[in-house]
VOGU-3710 file (C-alpha; in Angstrom, 3 decimals, decimal comma):
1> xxxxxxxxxx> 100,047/71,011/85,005  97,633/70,718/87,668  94,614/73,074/88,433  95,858/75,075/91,222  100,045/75,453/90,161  98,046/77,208/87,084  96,111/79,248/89,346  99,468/80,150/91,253  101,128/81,321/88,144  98,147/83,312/86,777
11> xxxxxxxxxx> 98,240/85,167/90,242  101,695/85,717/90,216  101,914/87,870/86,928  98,854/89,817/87,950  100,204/91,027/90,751  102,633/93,152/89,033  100,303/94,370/86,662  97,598/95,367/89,375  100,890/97,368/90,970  101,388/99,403/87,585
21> xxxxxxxxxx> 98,541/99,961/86,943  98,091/102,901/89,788  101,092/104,323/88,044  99,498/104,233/84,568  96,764/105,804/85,660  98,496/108,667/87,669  100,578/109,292/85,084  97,340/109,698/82,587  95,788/111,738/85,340  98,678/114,694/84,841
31> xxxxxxxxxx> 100,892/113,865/87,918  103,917/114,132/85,983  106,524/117,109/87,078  107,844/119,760/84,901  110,912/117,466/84,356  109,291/114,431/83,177  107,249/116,260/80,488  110,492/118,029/79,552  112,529/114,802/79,441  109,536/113,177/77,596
41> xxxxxxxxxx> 109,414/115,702/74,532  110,004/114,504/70,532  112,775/115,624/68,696  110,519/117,683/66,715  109,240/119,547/69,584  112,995/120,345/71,471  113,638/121,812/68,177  110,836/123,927/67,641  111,396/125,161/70,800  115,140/125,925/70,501
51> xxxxxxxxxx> 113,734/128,103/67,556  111,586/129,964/69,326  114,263/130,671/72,454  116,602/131,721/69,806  114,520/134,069/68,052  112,965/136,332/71,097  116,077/138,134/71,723  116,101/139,383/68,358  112,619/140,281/67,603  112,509/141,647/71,326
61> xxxxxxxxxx> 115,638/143,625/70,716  114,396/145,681/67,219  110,770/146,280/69,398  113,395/147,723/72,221  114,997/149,590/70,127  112,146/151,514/68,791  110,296/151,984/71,507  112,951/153,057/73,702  113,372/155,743/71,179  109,858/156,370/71,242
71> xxxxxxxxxx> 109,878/156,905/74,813  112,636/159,198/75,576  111,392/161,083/72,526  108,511/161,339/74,780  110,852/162,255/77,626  112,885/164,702/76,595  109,357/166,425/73,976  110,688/165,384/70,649  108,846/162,863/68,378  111,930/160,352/67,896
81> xxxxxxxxxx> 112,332/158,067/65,042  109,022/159,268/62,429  110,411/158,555/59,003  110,984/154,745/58,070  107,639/152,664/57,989  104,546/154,293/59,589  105,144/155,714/62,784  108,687/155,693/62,322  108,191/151,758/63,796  110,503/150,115/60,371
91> xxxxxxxxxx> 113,575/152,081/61,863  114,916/149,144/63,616  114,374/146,731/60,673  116,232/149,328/58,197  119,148/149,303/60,792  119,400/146,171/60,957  119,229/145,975/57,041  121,781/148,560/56,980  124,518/147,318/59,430  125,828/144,379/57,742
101> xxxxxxxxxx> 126,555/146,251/54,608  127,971/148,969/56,176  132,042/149,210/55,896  134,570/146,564/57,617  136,951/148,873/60,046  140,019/146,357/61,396  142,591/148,112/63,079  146,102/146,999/62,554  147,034/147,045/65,912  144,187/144,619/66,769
111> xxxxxxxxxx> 144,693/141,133/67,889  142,590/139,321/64,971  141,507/136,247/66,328  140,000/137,520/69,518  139,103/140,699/67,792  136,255/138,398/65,666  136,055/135,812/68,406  134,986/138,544/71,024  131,403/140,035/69,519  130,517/136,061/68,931
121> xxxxxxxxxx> 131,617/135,249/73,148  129,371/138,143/73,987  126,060/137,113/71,878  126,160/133,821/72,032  125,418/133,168/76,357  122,857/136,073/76,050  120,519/134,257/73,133  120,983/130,769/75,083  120,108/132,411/78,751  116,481/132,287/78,137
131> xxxxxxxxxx> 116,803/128,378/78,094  115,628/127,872/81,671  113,071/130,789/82,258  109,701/128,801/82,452  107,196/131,075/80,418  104,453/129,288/81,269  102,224/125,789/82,717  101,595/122,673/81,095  100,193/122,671/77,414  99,302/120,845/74,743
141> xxxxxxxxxx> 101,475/121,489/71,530  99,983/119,571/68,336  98,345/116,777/70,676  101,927/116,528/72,477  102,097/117,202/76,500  104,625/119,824/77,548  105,714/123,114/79,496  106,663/126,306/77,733  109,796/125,493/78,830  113,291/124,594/77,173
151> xxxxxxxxxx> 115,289/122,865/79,919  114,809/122,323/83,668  117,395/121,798/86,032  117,701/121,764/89,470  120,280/124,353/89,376  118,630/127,098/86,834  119,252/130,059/88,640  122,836/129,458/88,208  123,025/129,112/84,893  120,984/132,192/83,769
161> xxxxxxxxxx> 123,512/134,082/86,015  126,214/131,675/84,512  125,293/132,888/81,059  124,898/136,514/82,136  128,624/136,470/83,468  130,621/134,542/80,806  128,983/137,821/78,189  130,867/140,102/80,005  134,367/138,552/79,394  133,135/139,299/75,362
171> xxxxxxxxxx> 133,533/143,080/76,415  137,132/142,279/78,430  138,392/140,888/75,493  136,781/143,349/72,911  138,200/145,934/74,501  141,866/144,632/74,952  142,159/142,775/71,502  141,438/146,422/69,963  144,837/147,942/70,332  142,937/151,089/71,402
181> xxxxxxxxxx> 143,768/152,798/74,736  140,015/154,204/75,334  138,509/150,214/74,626  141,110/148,791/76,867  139,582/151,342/79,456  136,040/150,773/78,825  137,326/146,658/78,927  138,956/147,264/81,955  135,803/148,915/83,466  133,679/146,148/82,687
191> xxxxxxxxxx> 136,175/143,508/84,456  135,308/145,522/87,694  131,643/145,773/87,168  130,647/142,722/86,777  132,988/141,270/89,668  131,139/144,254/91,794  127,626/143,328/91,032  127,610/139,892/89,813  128,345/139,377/93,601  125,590/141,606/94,798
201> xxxxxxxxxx> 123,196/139,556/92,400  124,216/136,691/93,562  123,155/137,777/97,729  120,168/138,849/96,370  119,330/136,113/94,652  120,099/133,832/98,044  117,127/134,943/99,662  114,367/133,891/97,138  116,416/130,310/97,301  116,188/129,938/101,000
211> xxxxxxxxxx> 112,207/130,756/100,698  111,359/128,762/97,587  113,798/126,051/99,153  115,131/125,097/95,474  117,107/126,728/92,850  114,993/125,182/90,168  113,013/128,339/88,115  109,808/126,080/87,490  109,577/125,320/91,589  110,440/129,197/92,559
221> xxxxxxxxxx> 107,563/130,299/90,578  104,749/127,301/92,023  106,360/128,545/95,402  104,948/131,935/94,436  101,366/130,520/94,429  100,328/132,110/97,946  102,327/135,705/97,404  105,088/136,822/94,865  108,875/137,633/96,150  109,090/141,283/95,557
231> xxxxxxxxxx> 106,916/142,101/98,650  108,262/139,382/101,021  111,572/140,020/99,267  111,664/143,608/98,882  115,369/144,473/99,732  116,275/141,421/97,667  114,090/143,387/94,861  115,874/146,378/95,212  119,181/144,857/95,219  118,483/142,875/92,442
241> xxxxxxxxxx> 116,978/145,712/90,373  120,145/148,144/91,021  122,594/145,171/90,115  120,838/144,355/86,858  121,109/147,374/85,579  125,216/147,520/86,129  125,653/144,038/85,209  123,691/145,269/81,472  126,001/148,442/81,286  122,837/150,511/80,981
251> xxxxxxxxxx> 121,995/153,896/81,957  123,073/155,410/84,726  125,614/152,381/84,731  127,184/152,508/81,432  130,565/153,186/82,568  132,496/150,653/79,913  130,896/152,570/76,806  130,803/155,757/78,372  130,850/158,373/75,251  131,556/161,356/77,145
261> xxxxxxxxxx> 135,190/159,527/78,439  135,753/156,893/76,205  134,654/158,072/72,666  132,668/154,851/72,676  134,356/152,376/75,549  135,153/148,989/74,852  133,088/148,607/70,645  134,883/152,144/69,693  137,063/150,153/66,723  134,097/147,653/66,096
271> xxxxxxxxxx> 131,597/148,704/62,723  129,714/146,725/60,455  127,881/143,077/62,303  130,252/143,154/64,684  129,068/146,150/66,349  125,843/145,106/65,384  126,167/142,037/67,537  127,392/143,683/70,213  123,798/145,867/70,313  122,222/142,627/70,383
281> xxxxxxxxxx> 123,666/140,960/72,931  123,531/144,300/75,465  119,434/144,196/74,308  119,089/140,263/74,630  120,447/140,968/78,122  117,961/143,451/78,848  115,578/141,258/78,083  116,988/138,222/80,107  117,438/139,673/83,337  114,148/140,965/82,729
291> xxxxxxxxxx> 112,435/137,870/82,437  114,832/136,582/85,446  113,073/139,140/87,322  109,706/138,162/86,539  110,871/134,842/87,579  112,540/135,220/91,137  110,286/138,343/92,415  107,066/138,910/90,286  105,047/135,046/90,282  106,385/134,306/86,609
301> xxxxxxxxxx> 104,002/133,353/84,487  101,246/133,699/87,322  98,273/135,803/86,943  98,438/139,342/89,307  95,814/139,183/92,081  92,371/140,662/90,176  92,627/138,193/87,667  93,871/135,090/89,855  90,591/135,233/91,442  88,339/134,629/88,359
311> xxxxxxxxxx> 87,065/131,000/87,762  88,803/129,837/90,353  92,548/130,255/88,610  91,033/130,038/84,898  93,355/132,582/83,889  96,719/130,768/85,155  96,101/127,550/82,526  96,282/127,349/78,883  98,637/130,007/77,320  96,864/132,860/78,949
321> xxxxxxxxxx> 99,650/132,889/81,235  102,234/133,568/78,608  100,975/137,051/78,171  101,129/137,797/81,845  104,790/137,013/81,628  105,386/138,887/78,903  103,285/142,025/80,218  105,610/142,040/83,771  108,584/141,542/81,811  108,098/144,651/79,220
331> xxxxxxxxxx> 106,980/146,784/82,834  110,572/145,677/84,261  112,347/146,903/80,768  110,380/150,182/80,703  112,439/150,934/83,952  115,497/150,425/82,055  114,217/153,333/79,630  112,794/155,024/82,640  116,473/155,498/84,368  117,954/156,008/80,688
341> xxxxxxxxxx> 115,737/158,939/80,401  116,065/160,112/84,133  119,148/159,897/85,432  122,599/161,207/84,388  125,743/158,763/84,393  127,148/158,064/87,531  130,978/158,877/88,064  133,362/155,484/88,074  134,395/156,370/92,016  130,608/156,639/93,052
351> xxxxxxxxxx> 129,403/153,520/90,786  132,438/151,253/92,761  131,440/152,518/96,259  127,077/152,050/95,777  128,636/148,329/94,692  130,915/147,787/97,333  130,081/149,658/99,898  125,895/149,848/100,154  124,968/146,789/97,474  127,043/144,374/99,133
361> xxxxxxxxxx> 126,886/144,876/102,847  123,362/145,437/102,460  122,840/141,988/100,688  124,957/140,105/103,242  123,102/141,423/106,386  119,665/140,716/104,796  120,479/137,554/103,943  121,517/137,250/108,007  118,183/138,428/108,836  116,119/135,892/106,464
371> xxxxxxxxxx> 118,481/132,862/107,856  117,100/133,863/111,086  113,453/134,248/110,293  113,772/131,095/108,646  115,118/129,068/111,603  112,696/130,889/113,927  109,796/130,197/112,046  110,722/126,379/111,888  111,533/125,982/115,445  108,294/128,094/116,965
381> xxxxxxxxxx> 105,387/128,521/115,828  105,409/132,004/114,874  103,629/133,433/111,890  104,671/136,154/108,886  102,587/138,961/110,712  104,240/138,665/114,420  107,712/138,696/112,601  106,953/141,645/110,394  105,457/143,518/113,347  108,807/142,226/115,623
391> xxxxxxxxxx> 110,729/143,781/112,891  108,595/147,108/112,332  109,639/147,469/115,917  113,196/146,950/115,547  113,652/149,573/112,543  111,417/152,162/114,274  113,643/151,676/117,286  116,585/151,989/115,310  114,981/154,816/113,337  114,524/156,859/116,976
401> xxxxxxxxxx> 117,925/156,457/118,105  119,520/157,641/115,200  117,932/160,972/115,091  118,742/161,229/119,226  121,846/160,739/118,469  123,931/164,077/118,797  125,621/165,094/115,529  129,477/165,090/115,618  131,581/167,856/115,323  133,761/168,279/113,054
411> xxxxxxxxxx> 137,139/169,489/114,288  138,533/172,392/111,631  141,511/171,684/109,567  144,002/173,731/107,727  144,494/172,085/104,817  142,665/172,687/101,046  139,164/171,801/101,109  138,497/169,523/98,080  135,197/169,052/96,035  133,574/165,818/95,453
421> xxxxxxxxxx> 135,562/164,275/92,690  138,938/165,102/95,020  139,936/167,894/92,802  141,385/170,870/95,077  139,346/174,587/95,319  141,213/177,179/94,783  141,748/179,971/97,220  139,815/183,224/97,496  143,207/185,052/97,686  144,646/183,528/94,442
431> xxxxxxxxxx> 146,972/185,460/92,678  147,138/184,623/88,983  150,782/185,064/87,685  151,992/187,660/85,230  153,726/185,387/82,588  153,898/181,445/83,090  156,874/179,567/82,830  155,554/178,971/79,400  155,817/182,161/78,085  158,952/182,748/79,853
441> xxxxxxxxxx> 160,595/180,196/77,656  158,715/181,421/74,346  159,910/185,188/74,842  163,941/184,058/75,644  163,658/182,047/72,577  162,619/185,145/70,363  165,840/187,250/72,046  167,916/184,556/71,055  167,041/184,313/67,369  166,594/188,141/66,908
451> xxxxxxxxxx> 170,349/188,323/68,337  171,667/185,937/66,189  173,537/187,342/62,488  171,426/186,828/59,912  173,096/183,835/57,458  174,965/184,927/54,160  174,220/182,559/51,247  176,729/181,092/48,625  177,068/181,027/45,272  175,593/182,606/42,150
461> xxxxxxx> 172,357/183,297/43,952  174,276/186,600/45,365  174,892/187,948/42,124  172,404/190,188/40,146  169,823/187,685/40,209  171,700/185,509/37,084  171,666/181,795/37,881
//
């Protein structure tokens, strides 16, 4: 082989090399996405991590417990739980202790198979939603590369809400495999609230898509870099606030386990783990669509402003930014004990027509007015500020009108004015009735038997008391 066709060949397998090498070294340098480090994790790892997803429901949901106690105690100025463990804070633990020993109830009307098969469809999508919430950036986990992170798709969003809406059909079929008339109500109920604000969530959730331009959790939250969602957002906030709470069946919302109607709604014939499972997964819930929340709206794991700013984003590497998640998330389920401890249940009419009638149009014409911005702000140059003041402008305008407006009259009618819950008021001029049909019937009935011959008895009896 000659000098220079060795040459040649030497030159021809170092020029791939020299073109990996860039590669190598960006890949050494940290330029790898979210994905790749995901899709790069050991076995050993992806399990650990399962673990961990798996068990903050639970531990979150016995803290919950307790402290929601605690603070409508608080509320309503009386201590709460104060007698198991020091500060009455072992209460959850012995309940949870205490549950599974407790007494097996099966009705014999109940439908067995779904009757077990229901607690387990409700529990299992709400420990397995917190799969795709990103909790924080890139560490380092025993020398390994990764994000506190389980899975990352480029659909996320919808399977959280995917997970959040294949619980409720747990409750649907708790309630009808029960053989129980108030569970198939409180079943029932739940079949129309989640169909009333799953869709609301859903138009609320558009917004923070179109501006993030991905439904990917890990690239909503690095869009949030320059300004969190809730501000820029802020009917999407609200909307998404109000429909979180119905789609958890928490107070004021609680409609399908309304005691006051339904003895206990749709886990009245459920006892023992069952109905302890059923308190986990409405908890576990909690607890997801807080974190979903803290995802969409509040920067995720990002630092808030004050500490953003020191050294230059210090505070937003390294697992400090796991306990700013956590600390937003905890603030969003306070307001769950907030409402619980504030506001009284709403009544089934008024819950379907804030859904249908103010959630929903409200969520379709805002996310009208963000398609808009959007195009206009990619077609001319116009910044935030001009739209917000364009818009400021439009409301006020709208605001003015409205109160210019003259107030219609109401023609007078002649028929039975009727109070909110369309239950008739009874006239000034009523005149009760003497005797009702009732007791009409009751006093004919005593004429008749004092009229009728008293009956003469046979045999020895009617002697002189000799058998």
């Amino acid at each position: 082989m000659s000098a220079s066709t060795l040459t040649s060949v030497v030159s021809s397998v170092e020029e791939p090399v020299r073109a990996v090498t860039p590669l190598l070294a960006q890949v050494q340098d940290g330029a790898m996405t979210r994905a790749e480090l995901l899709a790069d994790d050991p076995l050993w790892l992806i399990l650990m991590k399962v673990v961990v997803v798996m068990l903050i429901g639970p531990i979150m949901t016995i803290g919950l417990i307790v402290g929601e106690r605690k603070i409508v105690g608080r509320m309503q100025n009386r201590p709460g739980p104060n007698r198991v463990g020091p500060y009455g804070l072992g209460q959850s633990l012995a309940d949870a202790i205490k549950l599974p020993f407790k007494e097996q109830i099966i009705p014999d009307t109940a439908d067995r198979k779904i009757y077990f098969m229901a607690p387990l469809i409700t529990v299992v999508p709400a420990l397995i939603g917190l799969a795709a919430i990103p909790f924080g950036p890139e560490v380092t986990i025993f020398g390994e590369r990764t994000v506190l992170q389980l899975i990352e798709l480029p659909v996320s969003v919808l399977l959280v809400l995917a997970g959040a809406s294949i619980g409720v059909y747990g409750i649907v079929l708790a309630g009808w495999s029960s053989g129980s008339p108030y569970p198939l109500l409180g079943g029932l109920r739940s079949a129309a609230q989640v169909i009333s604000y799953e869709i609301a969530m859903g138009l609320s959730i558009i917004g923070v898509a179109l501006y993030a331009q991905s439904l990917a959790t890990g690239d909503i939250v690095a869009a949030q870099q320059n300004g969190w969602y809730f501000w820029l957002l802020l009917p999407s906030f609200v909307i998404y606030l109000i429909s979180m709470v119905g789609e958890t069946n928490r107070a004021p919302f609680d409609l399908p386990e309304a005691e006051s109607e339904l003895v206990g709604g749709f886990h009245t014939e459920y006892s023992s783990m069952k109905f302890a499972m059923f308190f986990l997964a409405e908890y576990t819930n909690m607890v997801i669509v807080s974190a979903f929340a803290t995802t969409l709206f509040l920067g995720g794991w990002m630092a808030p402003w004050p500490l953003s700013a020191i050294g230059d984003g210090m505070l937003n590497t390294g697992w400090w930014p796991v306990l700013w998640f956590f600390g937003k998330m905890l603030i969003v389920l306070f307001g769950f004990v907030w409402l619980r401890g504030t506001l009284p249940r709403f009544r089934y009419d008024q819950f379907m027509k804030l859904g249908w009638k103010v959630l929903i149009p409200a969520g379709l014409i805002w996310v009208v007015v963000i398609s808009a911005v959007r195009a206009v702000r990619t077609s001319a140059d116009i910044s935030t500020g001009q739209i917000l003041v364009v818009g400021g402008i439009v409301i006020a305008v709208l605001v003015l009108l409205s109160l210019l407006l003259p107030e219609k009259e109401v023609p007078p009618e002649d028929s039975v004015p009727v109070t909110g819950g369309d239950y008739p008021v009874p006239p000034v001029d009523l005149k009760v009735p003497e005797t009702t049909p009732r007791q009409k019937a009751l006093r004919a009935r005593q004429k008749t038997e004092q009229k009728r011959p008293a009956s003469v008895t046979s045999g020895k009896e009617n002697a002189d008391g000799d058998v």
